[in-house]
N, C-alpha and C positions, 0 to 999 in steps of 0.2 A: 384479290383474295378469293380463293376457291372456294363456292357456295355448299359446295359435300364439305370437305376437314376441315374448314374455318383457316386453312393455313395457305401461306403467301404461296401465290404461282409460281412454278419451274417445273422445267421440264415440257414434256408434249404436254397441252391442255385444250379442251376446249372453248369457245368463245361467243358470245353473240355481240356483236357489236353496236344492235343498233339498242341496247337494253343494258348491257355492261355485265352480262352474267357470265360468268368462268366456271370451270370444271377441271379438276386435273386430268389425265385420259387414266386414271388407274382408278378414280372414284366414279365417272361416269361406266366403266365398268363392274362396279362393284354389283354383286346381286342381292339387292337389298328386298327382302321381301315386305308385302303391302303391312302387315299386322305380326308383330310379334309379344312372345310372353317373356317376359324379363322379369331374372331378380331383384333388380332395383327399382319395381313399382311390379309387385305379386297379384295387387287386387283385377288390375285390367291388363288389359290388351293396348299395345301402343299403336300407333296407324303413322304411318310413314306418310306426311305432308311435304310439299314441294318449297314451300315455303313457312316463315312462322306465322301462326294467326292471327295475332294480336294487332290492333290498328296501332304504327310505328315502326311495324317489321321488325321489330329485336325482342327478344327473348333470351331468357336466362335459363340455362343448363343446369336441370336439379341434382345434377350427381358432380361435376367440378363447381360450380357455381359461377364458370364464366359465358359471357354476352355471346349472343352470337345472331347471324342471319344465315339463310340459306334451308336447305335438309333440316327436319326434325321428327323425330318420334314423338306422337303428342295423344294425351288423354287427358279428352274433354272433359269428362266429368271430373276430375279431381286437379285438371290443369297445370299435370304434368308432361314434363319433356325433357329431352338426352337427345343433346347433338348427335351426329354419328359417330363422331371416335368415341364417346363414352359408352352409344349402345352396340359398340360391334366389340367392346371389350368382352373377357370369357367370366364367367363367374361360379359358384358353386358356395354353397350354405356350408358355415365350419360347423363339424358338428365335433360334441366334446369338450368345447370351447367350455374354461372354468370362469366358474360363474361370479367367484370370490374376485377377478380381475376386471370385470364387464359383466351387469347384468341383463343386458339384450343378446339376443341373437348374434352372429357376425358373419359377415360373409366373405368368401377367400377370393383375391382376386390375383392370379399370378401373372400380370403382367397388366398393370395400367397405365402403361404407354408414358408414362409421364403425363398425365390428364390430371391429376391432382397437386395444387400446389401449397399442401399444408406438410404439416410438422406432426410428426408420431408423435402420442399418448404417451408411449415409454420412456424413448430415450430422449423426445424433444429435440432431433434432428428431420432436416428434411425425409419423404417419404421417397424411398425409390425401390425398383425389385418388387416381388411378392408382399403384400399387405393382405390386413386385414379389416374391414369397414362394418361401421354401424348404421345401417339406416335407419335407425331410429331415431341415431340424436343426431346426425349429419356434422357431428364435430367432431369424433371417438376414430382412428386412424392407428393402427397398429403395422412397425415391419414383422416379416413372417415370425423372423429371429427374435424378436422381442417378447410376440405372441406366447413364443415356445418356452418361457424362461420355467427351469424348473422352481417351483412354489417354495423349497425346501430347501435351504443349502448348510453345508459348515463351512467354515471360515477362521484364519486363524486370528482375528479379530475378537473373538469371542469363542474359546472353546470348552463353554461350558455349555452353552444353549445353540439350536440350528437358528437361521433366520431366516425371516417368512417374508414373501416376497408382495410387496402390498400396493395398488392402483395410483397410489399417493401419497407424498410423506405425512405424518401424525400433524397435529394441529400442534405451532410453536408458540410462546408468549411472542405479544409484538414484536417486542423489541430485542428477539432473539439474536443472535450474531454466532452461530453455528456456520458449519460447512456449508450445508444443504441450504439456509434463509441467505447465506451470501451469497451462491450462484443462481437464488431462486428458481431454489429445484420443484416442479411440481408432476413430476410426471414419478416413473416406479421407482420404488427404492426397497430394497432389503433391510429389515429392521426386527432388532431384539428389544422386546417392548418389557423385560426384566431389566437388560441393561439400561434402559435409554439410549441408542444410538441408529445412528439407520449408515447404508453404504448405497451408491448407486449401483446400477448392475455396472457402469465401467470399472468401478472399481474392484468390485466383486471380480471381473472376467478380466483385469488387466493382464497383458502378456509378461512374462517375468522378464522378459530383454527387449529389448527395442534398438534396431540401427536407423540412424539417419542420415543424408546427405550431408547434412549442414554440421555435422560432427564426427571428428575422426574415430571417435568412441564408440562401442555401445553403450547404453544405460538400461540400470540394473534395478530392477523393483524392488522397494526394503515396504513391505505389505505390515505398515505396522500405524498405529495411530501416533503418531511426533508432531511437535512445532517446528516451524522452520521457513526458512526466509528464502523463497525461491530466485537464485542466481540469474535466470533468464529476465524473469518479470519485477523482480524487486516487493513483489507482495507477498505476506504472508500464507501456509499453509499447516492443515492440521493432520497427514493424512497421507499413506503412500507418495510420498516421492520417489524419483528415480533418481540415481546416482551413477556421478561417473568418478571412478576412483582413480584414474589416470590424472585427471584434474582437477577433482576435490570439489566439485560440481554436485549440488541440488536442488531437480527442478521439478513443478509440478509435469504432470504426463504432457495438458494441453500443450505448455512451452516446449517441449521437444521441436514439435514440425512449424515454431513460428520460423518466417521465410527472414532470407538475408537482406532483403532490400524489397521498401512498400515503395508504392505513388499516391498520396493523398490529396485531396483538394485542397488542404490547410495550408499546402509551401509547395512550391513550383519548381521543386529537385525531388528526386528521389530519396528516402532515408534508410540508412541502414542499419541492421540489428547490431547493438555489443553488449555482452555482457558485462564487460569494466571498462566503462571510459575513463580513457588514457589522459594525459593533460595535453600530448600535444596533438588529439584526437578532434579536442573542440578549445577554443583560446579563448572562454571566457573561465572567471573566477568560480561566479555563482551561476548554478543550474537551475532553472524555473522553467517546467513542461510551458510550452507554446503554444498547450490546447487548454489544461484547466489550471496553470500560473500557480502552482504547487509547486513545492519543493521536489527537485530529481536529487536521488543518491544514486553517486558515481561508480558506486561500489559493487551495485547491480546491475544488471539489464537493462537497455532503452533503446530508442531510436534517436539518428542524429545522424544531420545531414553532415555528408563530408567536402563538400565543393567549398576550397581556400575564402576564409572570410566570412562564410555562412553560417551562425554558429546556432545554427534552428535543432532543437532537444526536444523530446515529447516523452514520456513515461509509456510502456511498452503497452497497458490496456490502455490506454489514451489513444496510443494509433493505430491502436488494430481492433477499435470498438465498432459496431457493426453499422452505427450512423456516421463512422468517417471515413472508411476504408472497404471497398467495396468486394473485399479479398483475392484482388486481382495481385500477381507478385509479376514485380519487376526483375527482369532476368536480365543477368549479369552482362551478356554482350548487346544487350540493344540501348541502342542511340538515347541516351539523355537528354538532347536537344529535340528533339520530334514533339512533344507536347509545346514548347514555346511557338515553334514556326505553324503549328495549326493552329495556334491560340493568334495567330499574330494577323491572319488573314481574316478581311473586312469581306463583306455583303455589296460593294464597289463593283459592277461586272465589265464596267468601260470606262474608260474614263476619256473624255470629247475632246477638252480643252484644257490646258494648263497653262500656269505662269510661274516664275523664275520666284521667288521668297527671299530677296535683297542676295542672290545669286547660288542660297543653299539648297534646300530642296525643295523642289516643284510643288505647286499645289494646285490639285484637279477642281476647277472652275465648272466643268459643266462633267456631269456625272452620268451613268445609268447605277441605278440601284436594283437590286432582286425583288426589293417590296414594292416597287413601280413602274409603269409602262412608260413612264413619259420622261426627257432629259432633267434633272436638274442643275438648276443654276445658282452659283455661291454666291452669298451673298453678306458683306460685311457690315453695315447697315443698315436704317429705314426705320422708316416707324408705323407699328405694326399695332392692329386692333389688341384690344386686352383682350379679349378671350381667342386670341389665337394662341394654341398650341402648337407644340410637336408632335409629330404624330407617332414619334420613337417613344417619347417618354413621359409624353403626354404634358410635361410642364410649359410653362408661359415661353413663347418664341423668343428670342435674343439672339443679336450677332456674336459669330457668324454662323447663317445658317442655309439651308439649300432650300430652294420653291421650283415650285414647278408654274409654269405660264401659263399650261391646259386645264387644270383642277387648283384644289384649294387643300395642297398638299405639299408640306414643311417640315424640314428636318435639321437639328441643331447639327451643325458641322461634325462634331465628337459623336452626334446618335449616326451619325451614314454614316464613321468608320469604325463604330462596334464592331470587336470578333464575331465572326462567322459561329465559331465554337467559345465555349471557355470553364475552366473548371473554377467552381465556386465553394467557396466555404460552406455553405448552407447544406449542399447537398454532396452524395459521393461519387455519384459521376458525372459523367461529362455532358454538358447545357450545350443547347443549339438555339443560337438565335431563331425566332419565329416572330409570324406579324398575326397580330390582333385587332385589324383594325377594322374589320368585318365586323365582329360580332363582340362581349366583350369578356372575360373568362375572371377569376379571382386568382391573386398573388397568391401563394400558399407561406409567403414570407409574413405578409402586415395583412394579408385578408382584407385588402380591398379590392372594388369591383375596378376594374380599368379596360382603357381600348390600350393601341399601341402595342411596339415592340413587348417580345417576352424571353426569356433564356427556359427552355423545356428541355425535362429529361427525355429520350426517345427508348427507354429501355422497356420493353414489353412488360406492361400489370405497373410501369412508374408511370404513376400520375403528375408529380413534380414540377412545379413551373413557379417563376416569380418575374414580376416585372422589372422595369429597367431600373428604376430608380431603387429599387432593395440589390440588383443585380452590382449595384457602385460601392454599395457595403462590404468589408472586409469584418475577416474574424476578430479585429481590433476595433474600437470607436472611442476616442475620443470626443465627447456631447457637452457642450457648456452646462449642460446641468448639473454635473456634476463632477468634482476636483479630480478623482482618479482618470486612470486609464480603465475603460470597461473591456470585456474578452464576453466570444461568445459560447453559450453552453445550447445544449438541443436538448428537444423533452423536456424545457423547465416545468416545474411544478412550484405555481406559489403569487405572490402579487407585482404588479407593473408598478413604480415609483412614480410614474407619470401621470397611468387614468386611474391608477387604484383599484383596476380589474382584476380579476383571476385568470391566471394561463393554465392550461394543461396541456402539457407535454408540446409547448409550442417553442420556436427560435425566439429567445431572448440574451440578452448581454449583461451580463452581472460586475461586478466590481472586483478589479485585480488585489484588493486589499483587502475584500472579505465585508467591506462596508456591508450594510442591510440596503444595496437601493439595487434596484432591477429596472432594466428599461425591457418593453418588448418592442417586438419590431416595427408595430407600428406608431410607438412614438418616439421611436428612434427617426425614424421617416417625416417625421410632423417638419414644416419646411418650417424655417427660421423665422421669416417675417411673411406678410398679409397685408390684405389691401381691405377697405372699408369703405363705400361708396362717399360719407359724409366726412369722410377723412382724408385729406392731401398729403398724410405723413403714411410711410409702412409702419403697421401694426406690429410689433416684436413678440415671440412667442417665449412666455414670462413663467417661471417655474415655483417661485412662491408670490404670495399676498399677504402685505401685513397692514393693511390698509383698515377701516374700519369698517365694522362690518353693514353700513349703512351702504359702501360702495361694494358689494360685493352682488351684481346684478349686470347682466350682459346688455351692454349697448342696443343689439340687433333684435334679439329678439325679445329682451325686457323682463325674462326672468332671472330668478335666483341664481347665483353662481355658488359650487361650494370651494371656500379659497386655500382647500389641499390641493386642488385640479389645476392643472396648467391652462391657459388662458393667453391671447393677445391683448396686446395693453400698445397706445401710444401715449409717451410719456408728456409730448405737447401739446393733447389734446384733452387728455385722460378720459380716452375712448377705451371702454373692455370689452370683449368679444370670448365666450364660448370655441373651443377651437374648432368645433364642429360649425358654428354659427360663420367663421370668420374664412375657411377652404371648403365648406359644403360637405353633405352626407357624399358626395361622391366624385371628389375632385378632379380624377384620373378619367372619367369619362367625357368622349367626344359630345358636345353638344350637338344638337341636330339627329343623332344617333337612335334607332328606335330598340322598343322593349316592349314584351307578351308577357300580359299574364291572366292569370283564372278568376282574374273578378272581373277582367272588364274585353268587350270581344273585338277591340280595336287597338292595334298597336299604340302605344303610349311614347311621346320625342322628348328628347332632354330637354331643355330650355333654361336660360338663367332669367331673372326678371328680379328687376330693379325698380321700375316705379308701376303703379298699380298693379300690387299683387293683388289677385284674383285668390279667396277661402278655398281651402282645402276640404274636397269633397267628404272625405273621412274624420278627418279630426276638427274640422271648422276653421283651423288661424290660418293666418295669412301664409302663401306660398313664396316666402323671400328668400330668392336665390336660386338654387338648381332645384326645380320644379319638371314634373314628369305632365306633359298634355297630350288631348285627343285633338288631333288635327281635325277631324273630321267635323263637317257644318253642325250639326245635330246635338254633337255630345258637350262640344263646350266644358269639359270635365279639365279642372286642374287638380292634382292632389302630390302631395310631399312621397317623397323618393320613398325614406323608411315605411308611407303609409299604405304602402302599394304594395299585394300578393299577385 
């Protein structure tokens, strides 16, 4: 990474090797003077440091708001900074600017590089070209053309009154179901505050003809307010549609440039658009989208796969919604297979030794893997310590699995020939295996802390990642808890059927039949059964209690249980455990493994402890089970995983 533009090396650059510092040869060029005065901090003067100040080396860019090291413009007193591509952009005060649209200042910027990656005020599209910026509120983001909109228009919408072009739509009841609350518009809109109605400027400035590739037609604008049931998308509209009169076609504007054929993580073919599916398009009776398990009408617009036998349908904002499709279009002459045969390649970089599998296919005995130095060797048998782990997936070791002779490092056979790559329901693009066994990072599927393998986005600003065992999950689960088939939804908003928690806007799995039960993801992942030191039988993880309430008290730790909560129960012992009590505050982590933090100035090591727990320095009870300790002579400190900052 080049320590001037923050951006990846190529080309001539320069280097110091023995420090790891880069330069591109066109930023080591650059004439960047010691002090300058900028519109985007007017009060001081900035001072060109070599590095950032701050002890950690990174600092945050007050004008895009992203990380960076290297070059910065910095003042001290008010502890401000602007990497170099944000201070070497051009700028100038808008002046004129009406004040009825923004009431700050704004300032013009004709060309910011692409340095900001937010969404205009106005039309609530990304920001590209000429803008216009608030440094005031550092959210307020205008394109030039947006800026310019005249205040005033007619329209033949309303041709008795002009309509006035206002920062923001009027305030709607709740539970409005307008145009503008169903695309939750909040950015400009034109509105006659006699009539009651408001327009977007798209609508306002729409072109009266419109050609597109994907239609041998053009389509013609009927600029009027009507009902009508969009042929592309099969939902309703209130409001300018286009029409093709060749083919008796009306569609909202957005549908015009939907593409002929998506790639979504949901199904592992391409799908393609129709307007009317045919019967012998797709061979089943009934249509039910295979993202939210609603009713499709054939009559309308969808997607649906066409590869013989596959009869995968999804409702057209289903698969082109912005959490499942990453608006990448699949064009028409490239290879269909390419996604499978990357998806199919393992993290395996040699394989040493193999043996014949009763004459069928070979199976590699002694291995080299990407995530280790050392051979490993298969292993179908043995018997193995209980808190040995995988180190892929961090769950209890079982045959068959791979060890290594030099270290105390294990992998379930299936974990060493995980994809290399793979595209996953959760997210919309494409995962790359990674190892976490260094340090330990959180799933962003069930929000636990874990070591081991990970599947991570690598898409610049995606943060993305989930462990392995959320990684096994599909957009379908059938769960013993309960009778349906559950399907998954993104963004839930509402309660877990399991902890009785609140989600927001998290992966969970709801009910193909509309039942009221929701699981989320992490107690979809709750593992089936458990083990209990004073118990010879596995613990089974129990979804109701109708027990009385004199038994409704956790084995382990000996308090109350409430019996809505899920719980392990063994039926021959009538042992009940807490699920937290029964896998630990933090299952997924390596033992032995250390952790920092700001109450205490000594790394703190996992540890499970099973007989003479030792009081928890912060809350007083006993430390049973995965316990956080200070190695060191001195401190003798145990204290519980949650109690520890």
């Amino acid at each position: 990474m080049c320590f001037g533009c923050r951006k990846y090396v190529e080309g001539p650059s320069y280097c110091c090797n023995r420090c790891k510092f880069y330069l591109h040869k066109n930023c080591a060029e650059l004439e960047l003077a010691p002090e300058i005065s900028h519109h985007f901090h007017p009060q001081h003067l900035l001072t060109l440091l070599p590095k950032t100040p701050y002890s950690g080396g990174r600092c945050y860019c007050n004008f895009c708001g992203r990380g960076f090291w290297g070059f910065v413009y910095h003042c001290a007193s008010c502890r401000f900074d602007l990497d170099i591509n944000c201070a070497l952009i051009q700028s100038s005060l808008a002046e004129n600017f009406p004040n009825c649209l923004h009431h700050h200042p704004l300032i013009f910027l004709k060309n910011h590089n692409d340095e900001l990656k937010y969404d205009c005020h106005g039309c609530e599209k990304a920001l590209s070209g000429p803008i216009y910026v608030c440094l005031d509120c550092r959210d307020f983001y205008l394109h030039k053309h947006c800026g310019e909109l005249p205040l005033e228009i007619n329209h033949p919408y309303d041709r008795k009154h002009p309509l006035t072009l206002l920062p923001k739509p009027p305030i709607h009841p709740d539970k409005c179901c307008c145009y503008l609350c169903k695309i939750k518009r909040y950015g400009f809109v034109y509105c006659c505050s006699l009539c009651k109605f408001e327009l977007t400027p798209e609508d306002v400035f729409a072109p009266r003809t419109i050609t597109a590739a994907s239609h041998e037609h053009p389509w013609t604008l009927l600029s009027r307010q009507m009902s009508f049931i969009c042929d592309f998308c099969g939902t309703d509209g209130d409001r300018t549609p286009y029409v093709c009169t060749s083919c008796d076609l009306l569609v909202h504007k957005n549908c015009i440039s939907l593409p002929s054929k998506i790639m979504i993580t949901r199904h592992h073919h391409p799908i393609s658009h129709s307007h009317s599916l045919q019967q012998n398009q797709c061979e089943i009776m009934e249509y039910y989208c295979r993202i939210c398990h609603l009713e499709v009408n054939t009559r309308y617009g969808c997607y649906y796969c066409s590869i013989p036998d596959c009869n995968y349908i999804a409702h057209v904002n289903c698969a082109t919604d912005e959490e499942i499709w990453d608006g990448t279009i699949f064009l028409e002459d490239e290879d269909e297979d390419n996604e499978p045969l990357l998806e199919s390649m393992n993290l395996i970089t040699d394989v040493i030794e193999d043996i014949s599998n009763n004459g069928e296919d070979r199976v590699a005995i002694v291995i080299k893997h990407a995530f280790h130095d050392h051979n490993l060797i298969l292993s179908f048998s043995g018997e193995m310590d209980d808190d040995t782990n995988c180190d892929g997936c961090m769950r209890p070791i079982s045959p068959p699995f791979y060890s290594c002779d030099n270290c105390n490092f294990f992998l379930h056979k299936n974990c060493a020939e995980l994809p290399g790559k793979k595209r996953h329901p959760f997210h919309k693009h494409l995962l790359t295996l990674t190892n976490f066994n260094n340090y330990h990072s959180t799933c962003l599927a069930c929000y636990r802390f874990h070591h081991g393998f990970s599947y991570k986005c690598l898409k610049e600003s995606c943060l993305f990642h989930i462990d392995i065992r959320c990684s096994l999950l599909s957009d379908i689960l059938k769960h013993p808890s309960h009778e349906h088939t559950l399907f998954l939804v993104q963004n839930y908003r509402g309660k877990c059927s399991g902890c009785l928690g609140e989600s927001y806007g998290f992966l969970a799995y709801r009910c193909t039949k509309r039942c009221d039960f929701t699981l989320d993801i992490r107690c979809a992942t709750l593992p089936l059964t458990a083990w209990y030191k004073y118990d010879r039988h596995p613990l089974t993880l129990t979804y109701f209690d109708d027990s009385s309430p004199s038994q409704h008290y956790c084995d382990l730790c000996e308090k109350e249980r409430d019996p809505n909560l899920w719980f392990y129960y063994c039926t021959d012992c009538d042992n009940s455990l807490h699920s937290n009590c029964a896998i630990g505050d933090f299952p997924f982590i390596k033992l032995g493994s250390k952790v920092r933090g700001s109450s205490h100035p000594h790394p703190l090591t996992f540890v499970k402890n099973i007989w003479n727990c030792p009081p928890c320095k912060v809350c007083g009870e006993l430390c049973n089970g995965q316990t956080l300790e200070c190695k060191e002579p001195e401190c003798n400190l145990s204290v519980h995983s949650p109690c520890f900052e």
